[in-house]
CHARMM internal coordinates of N, CA and C (Angstrom, degrees):
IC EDIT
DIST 1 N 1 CA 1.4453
DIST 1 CA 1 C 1.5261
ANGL 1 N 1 CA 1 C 111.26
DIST 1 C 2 N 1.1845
ANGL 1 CA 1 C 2 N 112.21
DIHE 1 N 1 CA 1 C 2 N -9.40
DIST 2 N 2 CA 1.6893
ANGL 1 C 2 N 2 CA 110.83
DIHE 1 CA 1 C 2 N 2 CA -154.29
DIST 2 CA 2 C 1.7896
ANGL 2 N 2 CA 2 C 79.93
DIHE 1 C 2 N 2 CA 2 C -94.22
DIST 2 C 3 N 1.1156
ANGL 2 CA 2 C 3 N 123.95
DIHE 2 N 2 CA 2 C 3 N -16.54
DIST 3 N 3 CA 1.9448
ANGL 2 C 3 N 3 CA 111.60
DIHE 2 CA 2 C 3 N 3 CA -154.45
DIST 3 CA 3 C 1.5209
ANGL 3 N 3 CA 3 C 92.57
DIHE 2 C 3 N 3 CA 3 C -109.11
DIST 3 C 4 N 1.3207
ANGL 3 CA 3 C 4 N 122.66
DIHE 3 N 3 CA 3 C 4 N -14.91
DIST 4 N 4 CA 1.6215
ANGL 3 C 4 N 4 CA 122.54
DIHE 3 CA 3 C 4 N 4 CA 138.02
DIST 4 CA 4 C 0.9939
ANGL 4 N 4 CA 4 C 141.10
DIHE 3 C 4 N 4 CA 4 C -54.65
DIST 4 C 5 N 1.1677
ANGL 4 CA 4 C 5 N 122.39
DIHE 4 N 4 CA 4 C 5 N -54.09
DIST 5 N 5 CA 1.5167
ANGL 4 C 5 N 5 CA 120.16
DIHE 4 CA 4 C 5 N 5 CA 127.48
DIST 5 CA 5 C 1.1292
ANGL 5 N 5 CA 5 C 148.40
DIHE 4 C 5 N 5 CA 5 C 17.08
DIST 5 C 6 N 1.6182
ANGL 5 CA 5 C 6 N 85.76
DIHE 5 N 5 CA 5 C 6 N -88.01
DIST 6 N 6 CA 1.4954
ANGL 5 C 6 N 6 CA 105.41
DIHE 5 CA 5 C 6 N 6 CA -168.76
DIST 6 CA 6 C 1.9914
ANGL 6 N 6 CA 6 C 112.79
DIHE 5 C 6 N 6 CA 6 C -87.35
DIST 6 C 7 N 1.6219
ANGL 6 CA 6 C 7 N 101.17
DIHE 6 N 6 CA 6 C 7 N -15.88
DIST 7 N 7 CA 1.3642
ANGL 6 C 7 N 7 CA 124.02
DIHE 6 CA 6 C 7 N 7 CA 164.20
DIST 7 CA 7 C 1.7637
ANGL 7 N 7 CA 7 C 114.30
DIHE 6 C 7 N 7 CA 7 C -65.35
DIST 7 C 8 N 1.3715
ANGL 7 CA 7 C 8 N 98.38
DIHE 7 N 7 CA 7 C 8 N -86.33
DIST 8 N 8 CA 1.6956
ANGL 7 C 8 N 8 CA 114.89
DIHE 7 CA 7 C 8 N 8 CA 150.44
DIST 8 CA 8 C 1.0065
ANGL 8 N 8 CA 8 C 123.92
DIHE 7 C 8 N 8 CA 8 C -60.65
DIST 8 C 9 N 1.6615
ANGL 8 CA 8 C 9 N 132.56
DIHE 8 N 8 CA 8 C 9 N 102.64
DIST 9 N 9 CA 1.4205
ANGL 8 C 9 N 9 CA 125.01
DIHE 8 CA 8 C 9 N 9 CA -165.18
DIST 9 CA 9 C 2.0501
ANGL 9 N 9 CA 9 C 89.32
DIHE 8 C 9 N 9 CA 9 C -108.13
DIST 9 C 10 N 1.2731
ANGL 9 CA 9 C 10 N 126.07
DIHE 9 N 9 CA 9 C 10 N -10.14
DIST 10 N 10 CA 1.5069
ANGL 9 C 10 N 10 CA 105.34
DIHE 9 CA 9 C 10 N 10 CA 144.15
DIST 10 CA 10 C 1.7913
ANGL 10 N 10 CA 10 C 122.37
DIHE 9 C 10 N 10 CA 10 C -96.78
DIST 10 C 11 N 1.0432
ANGL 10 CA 10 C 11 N 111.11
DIHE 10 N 10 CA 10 C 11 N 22.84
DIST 11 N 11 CA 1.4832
ANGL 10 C 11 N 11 CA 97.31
DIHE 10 CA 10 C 11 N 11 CA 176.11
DIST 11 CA 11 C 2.0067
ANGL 11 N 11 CA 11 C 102.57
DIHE 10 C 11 N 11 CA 11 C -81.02
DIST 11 C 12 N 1.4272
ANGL 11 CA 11 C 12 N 96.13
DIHE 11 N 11 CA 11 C 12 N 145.89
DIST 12 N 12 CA 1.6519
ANGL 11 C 12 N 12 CA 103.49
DIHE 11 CA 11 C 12 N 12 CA 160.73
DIST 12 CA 12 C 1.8349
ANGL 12 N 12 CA 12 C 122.51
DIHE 11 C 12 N 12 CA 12 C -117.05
DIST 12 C 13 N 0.9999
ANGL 12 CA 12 C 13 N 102.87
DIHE 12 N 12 CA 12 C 13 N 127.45
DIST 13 N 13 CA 1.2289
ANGL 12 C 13 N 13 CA 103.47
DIHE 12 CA 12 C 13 N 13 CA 156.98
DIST 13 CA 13 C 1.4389
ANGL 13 N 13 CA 13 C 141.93
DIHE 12 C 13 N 13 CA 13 C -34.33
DIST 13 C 14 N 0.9749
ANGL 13 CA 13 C 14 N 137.68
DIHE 13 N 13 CA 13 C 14 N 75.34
DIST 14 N 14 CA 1.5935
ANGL 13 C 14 N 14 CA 122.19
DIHE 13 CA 13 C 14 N 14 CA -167.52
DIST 14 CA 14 C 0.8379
ANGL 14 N 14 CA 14 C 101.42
DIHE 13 C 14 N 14 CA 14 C -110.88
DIST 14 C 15 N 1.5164
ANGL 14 CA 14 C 15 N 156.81
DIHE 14 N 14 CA 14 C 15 N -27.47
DIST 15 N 15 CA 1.7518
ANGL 14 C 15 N 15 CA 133.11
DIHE 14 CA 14 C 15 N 15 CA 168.33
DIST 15 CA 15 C 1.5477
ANGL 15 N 15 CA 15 C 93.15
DIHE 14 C 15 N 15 CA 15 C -154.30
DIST 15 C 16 N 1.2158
ANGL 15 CA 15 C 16 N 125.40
DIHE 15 N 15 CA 15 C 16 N 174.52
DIST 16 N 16 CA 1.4663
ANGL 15 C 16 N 16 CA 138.38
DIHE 15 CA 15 C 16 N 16 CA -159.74
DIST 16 CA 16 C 1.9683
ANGL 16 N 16 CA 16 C 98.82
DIHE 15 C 16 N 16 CA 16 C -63.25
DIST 16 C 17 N 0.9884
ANGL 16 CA 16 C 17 N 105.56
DIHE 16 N 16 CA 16 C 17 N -33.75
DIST 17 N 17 CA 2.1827
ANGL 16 C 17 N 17 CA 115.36
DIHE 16 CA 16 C 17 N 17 CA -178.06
DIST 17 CA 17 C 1.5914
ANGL 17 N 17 CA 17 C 96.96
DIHE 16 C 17 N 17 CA 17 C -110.95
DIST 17 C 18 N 0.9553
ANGL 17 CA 17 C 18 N 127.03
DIHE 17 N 17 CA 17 C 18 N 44.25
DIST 18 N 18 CA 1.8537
ANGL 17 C 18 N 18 CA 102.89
DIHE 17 CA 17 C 18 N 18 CA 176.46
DIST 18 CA 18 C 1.9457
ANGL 18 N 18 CA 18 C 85.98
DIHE 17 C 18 N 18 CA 18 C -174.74
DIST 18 C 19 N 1.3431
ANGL 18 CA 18 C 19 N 82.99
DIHE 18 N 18 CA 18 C 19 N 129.68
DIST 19 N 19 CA 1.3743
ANGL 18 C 19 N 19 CA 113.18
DIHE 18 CA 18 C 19 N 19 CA -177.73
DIST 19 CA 19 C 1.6163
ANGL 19 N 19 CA 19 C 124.49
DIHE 18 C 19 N 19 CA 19 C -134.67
DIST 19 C 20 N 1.0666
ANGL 19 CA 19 C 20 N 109.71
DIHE 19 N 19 CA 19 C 20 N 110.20
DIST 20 N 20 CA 1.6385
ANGL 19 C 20 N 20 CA 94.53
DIHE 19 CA 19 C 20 N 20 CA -170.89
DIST 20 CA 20 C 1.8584
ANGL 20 N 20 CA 20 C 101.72
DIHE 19 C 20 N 20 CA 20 C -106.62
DIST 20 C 21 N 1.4190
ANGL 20 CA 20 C 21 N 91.15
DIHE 20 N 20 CA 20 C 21 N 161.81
DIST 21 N 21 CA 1.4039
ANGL 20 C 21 N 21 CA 101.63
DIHE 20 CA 20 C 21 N 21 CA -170.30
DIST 21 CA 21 C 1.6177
ANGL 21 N 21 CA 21 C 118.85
DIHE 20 C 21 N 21 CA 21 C -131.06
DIST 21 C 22 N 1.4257
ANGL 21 CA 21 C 22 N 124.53
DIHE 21 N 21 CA 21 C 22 N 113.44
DIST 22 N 22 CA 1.4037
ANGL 21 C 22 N 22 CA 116.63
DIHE 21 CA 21 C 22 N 22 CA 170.88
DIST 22 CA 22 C 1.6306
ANGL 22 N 22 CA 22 C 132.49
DIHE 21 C 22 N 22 CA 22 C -50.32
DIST 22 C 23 N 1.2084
ANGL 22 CA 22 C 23 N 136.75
DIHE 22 N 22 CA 22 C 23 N 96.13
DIST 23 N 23 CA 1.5328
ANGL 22 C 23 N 23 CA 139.26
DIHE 22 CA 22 C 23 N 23 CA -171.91
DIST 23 CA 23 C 1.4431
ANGL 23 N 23 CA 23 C 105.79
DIHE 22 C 23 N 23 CA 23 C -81.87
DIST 23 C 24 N 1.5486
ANGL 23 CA 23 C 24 N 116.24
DIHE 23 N 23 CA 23 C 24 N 126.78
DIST 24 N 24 CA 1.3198
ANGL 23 C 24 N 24 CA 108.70
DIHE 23 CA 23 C 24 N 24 CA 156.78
DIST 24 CA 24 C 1.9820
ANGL 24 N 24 CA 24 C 114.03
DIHE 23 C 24 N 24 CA 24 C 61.20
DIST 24 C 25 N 1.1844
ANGL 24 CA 24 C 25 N 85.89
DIHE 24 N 24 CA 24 C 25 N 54.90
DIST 25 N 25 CA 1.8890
ANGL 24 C 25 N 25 CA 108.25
DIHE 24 CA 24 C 25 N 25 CA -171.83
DIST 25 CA 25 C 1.7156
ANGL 25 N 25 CA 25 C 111.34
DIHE 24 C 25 N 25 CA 25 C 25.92
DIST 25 C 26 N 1.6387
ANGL 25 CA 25 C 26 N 98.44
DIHE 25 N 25 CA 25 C 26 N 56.97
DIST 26 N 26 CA 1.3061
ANGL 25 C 26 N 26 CA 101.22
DIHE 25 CA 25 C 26 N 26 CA 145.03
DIST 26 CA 26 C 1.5437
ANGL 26 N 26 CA 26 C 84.81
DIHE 25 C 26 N 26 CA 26 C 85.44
DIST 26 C 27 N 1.3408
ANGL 26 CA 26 C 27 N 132.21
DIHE 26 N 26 CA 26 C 27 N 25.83
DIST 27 N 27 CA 1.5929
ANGL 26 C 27 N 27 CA 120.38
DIHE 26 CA 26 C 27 N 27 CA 156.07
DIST 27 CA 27 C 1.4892
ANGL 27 N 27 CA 27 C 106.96
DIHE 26 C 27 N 27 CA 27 C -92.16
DIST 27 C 28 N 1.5082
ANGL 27 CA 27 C 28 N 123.26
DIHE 27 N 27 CA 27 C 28 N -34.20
DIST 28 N 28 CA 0.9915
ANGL 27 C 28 N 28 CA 115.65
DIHE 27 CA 27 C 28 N 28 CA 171.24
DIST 28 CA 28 C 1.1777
ANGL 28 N 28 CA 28 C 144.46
DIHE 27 C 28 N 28 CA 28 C -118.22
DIST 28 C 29 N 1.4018
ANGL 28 CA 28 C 29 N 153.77
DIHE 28 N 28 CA 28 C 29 N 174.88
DIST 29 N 29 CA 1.3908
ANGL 28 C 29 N 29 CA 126.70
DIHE 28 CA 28 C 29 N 29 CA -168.94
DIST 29 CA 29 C 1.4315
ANGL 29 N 29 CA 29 C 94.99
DIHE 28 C 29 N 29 CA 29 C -149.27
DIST 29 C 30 N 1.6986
ANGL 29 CA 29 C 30 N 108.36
DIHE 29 N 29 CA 29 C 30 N 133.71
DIST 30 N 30 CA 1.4641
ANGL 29 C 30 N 30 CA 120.79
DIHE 29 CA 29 C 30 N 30 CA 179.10
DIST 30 CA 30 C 1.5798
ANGL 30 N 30 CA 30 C 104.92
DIHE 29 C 30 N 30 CA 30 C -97.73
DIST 30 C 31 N 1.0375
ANGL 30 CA 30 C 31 N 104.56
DIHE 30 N 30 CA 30 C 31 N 147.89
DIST 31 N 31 CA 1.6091
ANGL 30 C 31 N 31 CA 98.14
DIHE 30 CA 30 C 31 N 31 CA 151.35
DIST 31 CA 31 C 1.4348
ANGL 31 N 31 CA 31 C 113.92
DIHE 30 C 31 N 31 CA 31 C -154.85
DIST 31 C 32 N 1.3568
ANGL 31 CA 31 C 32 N 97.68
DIHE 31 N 31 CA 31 C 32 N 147.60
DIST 32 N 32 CA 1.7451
ANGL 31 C 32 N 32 CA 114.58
DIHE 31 CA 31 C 32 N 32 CA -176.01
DIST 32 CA 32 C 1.2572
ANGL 32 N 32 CA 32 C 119.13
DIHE 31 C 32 N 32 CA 32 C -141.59
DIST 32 C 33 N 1.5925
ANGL 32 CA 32 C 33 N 103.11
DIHE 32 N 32 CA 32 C 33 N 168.56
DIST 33 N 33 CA 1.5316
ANGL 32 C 33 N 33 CA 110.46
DIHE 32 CA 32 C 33 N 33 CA -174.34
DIST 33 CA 33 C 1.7006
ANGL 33 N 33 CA 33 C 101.44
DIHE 32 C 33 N 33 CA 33 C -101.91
DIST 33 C 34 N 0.9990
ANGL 33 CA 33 C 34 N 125.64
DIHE 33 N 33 CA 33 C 34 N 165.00
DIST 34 N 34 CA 1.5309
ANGL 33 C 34 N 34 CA 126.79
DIHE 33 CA 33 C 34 N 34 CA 165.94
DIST 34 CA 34 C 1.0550
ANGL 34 N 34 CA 34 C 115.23
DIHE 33 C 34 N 34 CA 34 C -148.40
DIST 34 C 35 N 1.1799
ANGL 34 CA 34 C 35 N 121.49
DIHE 34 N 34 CA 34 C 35 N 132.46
DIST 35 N 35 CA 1.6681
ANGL 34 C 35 N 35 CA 135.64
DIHE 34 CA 34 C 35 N 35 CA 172.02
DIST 35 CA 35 C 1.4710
ANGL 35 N 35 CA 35 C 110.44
DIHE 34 C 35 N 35 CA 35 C -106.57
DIST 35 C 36 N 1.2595
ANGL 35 CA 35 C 36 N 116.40
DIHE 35 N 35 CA 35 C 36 N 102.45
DIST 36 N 36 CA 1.4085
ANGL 35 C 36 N 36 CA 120.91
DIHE 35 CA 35 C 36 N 36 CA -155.24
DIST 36 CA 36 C 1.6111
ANGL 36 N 36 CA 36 C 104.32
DIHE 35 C 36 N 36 CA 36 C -76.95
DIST 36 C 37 N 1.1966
ANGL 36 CA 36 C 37 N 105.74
DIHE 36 N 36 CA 36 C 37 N -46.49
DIST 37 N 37 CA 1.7471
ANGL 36 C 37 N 37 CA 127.01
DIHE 36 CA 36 C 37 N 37 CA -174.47
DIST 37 CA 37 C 1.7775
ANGL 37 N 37 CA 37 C 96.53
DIHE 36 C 37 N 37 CA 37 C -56.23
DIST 37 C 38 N 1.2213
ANGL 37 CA 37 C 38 N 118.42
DIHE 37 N 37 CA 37 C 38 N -49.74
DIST 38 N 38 CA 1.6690
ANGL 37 C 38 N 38 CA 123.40
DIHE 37 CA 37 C 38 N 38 CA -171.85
DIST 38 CA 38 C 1.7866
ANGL 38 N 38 CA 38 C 93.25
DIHE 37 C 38 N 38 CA 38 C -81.36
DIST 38 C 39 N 1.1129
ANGL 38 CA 38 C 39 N 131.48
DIHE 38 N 38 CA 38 C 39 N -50.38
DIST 39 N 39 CA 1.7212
ANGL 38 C 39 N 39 CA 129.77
DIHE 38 CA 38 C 39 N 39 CA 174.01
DIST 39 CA 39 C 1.8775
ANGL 39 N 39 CA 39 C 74.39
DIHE 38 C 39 N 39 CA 39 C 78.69
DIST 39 C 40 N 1.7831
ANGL 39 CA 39 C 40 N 102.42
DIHE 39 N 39 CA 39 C 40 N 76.69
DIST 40 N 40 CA 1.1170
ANGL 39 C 40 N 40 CA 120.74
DIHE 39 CA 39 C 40 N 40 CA 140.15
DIST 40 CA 40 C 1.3121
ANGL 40 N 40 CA 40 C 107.06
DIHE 39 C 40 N 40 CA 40 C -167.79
DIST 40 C 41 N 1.8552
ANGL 40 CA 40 C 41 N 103.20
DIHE 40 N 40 CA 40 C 41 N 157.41
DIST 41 N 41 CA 1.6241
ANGL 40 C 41 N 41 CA 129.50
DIHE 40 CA 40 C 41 N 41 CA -156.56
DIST 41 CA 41 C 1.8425
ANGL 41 N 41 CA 41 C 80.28
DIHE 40 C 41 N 41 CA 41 C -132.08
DIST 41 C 42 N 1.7797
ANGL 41 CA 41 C 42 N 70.22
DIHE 41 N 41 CA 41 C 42 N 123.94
DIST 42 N 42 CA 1.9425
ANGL 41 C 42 N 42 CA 79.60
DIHE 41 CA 41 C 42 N 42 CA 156.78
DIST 42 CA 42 C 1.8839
ANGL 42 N 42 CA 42 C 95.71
DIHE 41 C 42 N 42 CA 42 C -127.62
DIST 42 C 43 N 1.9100
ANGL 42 CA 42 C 43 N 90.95
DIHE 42 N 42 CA 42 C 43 N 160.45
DIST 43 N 43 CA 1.5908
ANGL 42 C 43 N 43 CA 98.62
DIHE 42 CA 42 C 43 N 43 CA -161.49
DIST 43 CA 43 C 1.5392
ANGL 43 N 43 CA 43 C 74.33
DIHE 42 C 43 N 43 CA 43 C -94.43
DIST 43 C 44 N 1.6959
ANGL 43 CA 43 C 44 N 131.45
DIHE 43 N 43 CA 43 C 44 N 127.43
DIST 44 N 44 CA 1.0923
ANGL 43 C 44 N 44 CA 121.87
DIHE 43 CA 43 C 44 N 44 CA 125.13
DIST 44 CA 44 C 1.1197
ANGL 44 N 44 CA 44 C 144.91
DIHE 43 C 44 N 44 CA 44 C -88.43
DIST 44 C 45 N 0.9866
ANGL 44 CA 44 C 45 N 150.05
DIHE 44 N 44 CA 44 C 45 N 31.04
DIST 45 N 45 CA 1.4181
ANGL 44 C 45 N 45 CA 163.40
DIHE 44 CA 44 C 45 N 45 CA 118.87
DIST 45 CA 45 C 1.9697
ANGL 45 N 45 CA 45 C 107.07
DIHE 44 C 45 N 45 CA 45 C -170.80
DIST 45 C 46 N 1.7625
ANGL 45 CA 45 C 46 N 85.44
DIHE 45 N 45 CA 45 C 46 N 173.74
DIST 46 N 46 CA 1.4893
ANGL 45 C 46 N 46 CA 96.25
DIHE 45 CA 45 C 46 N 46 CA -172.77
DIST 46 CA 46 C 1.8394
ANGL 46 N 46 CA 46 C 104.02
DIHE 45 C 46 N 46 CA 46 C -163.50
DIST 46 C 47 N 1.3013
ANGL 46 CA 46 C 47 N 80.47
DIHE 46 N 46 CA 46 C 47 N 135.76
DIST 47 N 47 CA 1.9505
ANGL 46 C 47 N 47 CA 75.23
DIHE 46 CA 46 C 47 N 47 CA -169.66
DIST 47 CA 47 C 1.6927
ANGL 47 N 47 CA 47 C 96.01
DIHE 46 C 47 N 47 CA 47 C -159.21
DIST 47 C 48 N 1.4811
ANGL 47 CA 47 C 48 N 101.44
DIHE 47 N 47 CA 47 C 48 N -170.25
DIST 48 N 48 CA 1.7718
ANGL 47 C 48 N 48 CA 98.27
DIHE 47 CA 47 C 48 N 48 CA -179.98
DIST 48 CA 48 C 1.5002
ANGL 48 N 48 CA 48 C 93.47
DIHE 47 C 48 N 48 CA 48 C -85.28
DIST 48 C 49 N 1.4403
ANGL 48 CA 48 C 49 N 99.82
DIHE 48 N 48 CA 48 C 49 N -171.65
DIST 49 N 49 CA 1.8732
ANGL 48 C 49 N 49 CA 123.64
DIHE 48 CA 48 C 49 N 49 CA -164.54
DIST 49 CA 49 C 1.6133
ANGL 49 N 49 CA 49 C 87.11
DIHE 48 C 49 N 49 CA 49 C -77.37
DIST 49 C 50 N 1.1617
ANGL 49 CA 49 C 50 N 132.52
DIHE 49 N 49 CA 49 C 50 N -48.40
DIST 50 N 50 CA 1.5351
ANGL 49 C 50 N 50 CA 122.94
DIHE 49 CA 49 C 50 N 50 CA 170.41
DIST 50 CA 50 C 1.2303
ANGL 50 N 50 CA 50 C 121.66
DIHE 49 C 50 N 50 CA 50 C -57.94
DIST 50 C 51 N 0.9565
ANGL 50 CA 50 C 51 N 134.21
DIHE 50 N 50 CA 50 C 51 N -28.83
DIST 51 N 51 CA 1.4202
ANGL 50 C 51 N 51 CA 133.37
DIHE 50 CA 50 C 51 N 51 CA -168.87
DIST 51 CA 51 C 1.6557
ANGL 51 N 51 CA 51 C 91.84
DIHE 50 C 51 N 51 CA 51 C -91.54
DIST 51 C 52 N 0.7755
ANGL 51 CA 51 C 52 N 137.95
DIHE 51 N 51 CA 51 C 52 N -56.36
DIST 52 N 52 CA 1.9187
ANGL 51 C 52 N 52 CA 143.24
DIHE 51 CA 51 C 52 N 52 CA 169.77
DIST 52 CA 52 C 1.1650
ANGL 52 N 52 CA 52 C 98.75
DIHE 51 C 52 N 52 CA 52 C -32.50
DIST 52 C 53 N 1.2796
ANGL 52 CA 52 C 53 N 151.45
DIHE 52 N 52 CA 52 C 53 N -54.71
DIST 53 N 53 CA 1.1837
ANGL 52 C 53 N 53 CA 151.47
DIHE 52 CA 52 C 53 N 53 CA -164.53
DIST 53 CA 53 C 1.5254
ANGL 53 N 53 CA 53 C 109.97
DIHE 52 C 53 N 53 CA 53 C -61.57
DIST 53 C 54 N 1.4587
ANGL 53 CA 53 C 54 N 117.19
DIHE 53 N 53 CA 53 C 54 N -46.63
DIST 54 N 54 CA 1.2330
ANGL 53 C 54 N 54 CA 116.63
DIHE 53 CA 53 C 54 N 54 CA 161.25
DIST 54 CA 54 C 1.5473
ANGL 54 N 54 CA 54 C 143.28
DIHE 53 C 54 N 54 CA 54 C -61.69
DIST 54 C 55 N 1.2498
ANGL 54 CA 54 C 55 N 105.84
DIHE 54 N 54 CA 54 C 55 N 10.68
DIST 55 N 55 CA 1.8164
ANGL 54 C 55 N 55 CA 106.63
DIHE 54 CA 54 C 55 N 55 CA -154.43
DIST 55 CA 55 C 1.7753
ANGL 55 N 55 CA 55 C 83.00
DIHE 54 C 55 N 55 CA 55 C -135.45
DIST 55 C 56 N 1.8975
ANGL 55 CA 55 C 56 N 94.77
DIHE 55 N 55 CA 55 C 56 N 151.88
DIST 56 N 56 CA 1.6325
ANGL 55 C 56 N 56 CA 100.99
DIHE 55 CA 55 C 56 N 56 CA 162.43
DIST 56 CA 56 C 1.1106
ANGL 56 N 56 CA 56 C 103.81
DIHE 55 C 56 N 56 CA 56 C -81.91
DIST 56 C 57 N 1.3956
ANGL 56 CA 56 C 57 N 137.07
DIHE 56 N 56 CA 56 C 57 N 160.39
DIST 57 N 57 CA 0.6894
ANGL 56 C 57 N 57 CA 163.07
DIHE 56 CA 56 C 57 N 57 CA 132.10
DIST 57 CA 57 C 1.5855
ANGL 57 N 57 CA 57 C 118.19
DIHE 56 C 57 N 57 CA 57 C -27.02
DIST 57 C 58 N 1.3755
ANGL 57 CA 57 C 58 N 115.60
DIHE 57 N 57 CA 57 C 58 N -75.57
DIST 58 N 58 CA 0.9885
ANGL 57 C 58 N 58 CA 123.79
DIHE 57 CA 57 C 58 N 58 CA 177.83
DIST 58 CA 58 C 1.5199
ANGL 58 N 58 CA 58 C 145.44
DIHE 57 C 58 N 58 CA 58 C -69.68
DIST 58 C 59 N 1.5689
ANGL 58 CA 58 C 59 N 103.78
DIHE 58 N 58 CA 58 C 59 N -0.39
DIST 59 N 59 CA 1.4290
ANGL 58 C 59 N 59 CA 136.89
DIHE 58 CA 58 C 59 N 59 CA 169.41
DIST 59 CA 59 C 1.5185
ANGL 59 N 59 CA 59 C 109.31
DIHE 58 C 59 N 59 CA 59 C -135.57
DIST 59 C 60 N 1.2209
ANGL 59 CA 59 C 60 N 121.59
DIHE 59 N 59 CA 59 C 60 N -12.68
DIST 60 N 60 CA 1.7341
ANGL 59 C 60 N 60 CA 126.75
DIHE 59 CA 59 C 60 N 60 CA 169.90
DIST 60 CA 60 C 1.6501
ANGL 60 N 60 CA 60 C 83.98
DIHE 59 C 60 N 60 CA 60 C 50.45
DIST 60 C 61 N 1.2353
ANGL 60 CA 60 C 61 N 128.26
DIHE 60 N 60 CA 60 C 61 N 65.44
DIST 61 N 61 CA 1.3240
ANGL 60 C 61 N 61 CA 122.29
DIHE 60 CA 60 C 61 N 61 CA 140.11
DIST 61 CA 61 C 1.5277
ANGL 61 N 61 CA 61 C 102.76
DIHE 60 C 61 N 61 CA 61 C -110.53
DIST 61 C 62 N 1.8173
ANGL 61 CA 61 C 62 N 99.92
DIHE 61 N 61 CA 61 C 62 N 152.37
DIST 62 N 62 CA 1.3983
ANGL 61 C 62 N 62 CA 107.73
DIHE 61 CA 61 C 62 N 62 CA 179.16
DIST 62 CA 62 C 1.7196
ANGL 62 N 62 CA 62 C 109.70
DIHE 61 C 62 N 62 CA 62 C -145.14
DIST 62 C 63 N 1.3965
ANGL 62 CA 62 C 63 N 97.78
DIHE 62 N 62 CA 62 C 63 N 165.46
DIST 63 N 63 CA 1.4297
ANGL 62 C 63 N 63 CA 112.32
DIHE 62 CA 62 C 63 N 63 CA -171.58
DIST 63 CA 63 C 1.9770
ANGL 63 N 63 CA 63 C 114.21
DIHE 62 C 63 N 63 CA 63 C -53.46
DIST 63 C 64 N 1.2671
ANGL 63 CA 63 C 64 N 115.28
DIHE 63 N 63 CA 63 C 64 N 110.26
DIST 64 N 64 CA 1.6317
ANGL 63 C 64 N 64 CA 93.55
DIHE 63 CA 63 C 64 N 64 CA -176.34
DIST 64 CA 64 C 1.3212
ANGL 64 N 64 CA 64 C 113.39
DIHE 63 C 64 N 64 CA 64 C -71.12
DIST 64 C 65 N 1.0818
ANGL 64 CA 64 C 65 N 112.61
DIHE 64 N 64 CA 64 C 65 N 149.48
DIST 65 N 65 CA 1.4599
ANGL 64 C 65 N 65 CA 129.04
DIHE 64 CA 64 C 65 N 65 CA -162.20
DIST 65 CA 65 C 1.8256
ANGL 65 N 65 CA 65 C 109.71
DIHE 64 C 65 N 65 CA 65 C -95.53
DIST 65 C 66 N 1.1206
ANGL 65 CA 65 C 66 N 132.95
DIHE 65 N 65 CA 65 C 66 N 145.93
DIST 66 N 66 CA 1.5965
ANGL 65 C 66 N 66 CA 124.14
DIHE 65 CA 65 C 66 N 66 CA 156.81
DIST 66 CA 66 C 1.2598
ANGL 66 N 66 CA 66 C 101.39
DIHE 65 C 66 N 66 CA 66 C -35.48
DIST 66 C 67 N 1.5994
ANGL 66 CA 66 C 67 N 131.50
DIHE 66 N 66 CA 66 C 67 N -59.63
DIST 67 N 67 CA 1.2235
ANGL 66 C 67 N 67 CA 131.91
DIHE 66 CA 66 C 67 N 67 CA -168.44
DIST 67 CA 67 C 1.4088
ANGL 67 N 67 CA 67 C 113.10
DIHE 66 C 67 N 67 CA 67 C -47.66
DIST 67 C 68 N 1.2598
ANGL 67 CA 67 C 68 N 129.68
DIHE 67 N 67 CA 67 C 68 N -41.16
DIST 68 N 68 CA 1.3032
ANGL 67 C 68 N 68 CA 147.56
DIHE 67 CA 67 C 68 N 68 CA -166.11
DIST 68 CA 68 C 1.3655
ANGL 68 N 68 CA 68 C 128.63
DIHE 67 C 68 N 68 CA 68 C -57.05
DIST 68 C 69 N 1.6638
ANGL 68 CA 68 C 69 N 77.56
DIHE 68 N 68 CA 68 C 69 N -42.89
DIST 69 N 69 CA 1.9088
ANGL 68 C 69 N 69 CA 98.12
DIHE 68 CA 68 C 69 N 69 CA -168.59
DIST 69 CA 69 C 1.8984
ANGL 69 N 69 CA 69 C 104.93
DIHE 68 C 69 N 69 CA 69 C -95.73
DIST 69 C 70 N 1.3576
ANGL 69 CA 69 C 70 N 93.28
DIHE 69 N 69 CA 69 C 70 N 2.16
DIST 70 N 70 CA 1.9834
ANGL 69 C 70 N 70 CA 92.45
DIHE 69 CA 69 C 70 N 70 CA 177.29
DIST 70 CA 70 C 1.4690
ANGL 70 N 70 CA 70 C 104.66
DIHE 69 C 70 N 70 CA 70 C -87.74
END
COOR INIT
IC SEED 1 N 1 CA 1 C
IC BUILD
């Protein structure tokens, strides 16, 4: 985790597989799972810094929106 880090200087830590990442100075926010042992990244979601605020993290479910349901 530390060479993520020090690679990604906005990535955060949030549990041992899930890493989130600042896009575009913090307008947007990635987040993913990683399986370090397999050296694969899945994108689980990606949206603006508002829309992140709404979702777990840890199941990336989020609030549906009016927008959502059109």
């Amino acid at each position: 985790m530390a060479a993520i880090k020090r690679l990604f200087r906005t990535a955060r830590v949030v549990s041992p597989d899930r890493i989130v990442f600042d896009v575009k100075g913090n307008d947007y926010r990635l987040v993913t799972a990683v399986d370090f042992e397999k050296q694969i990244v899945w994108i689980k979601w990606i949206g603006t810094h508002a829309e992140y605020d709404r979702i777990d993290l840890n199941t990336i479910a989020h609030e549906r929106t009016e927008a959502d349901s059109k």
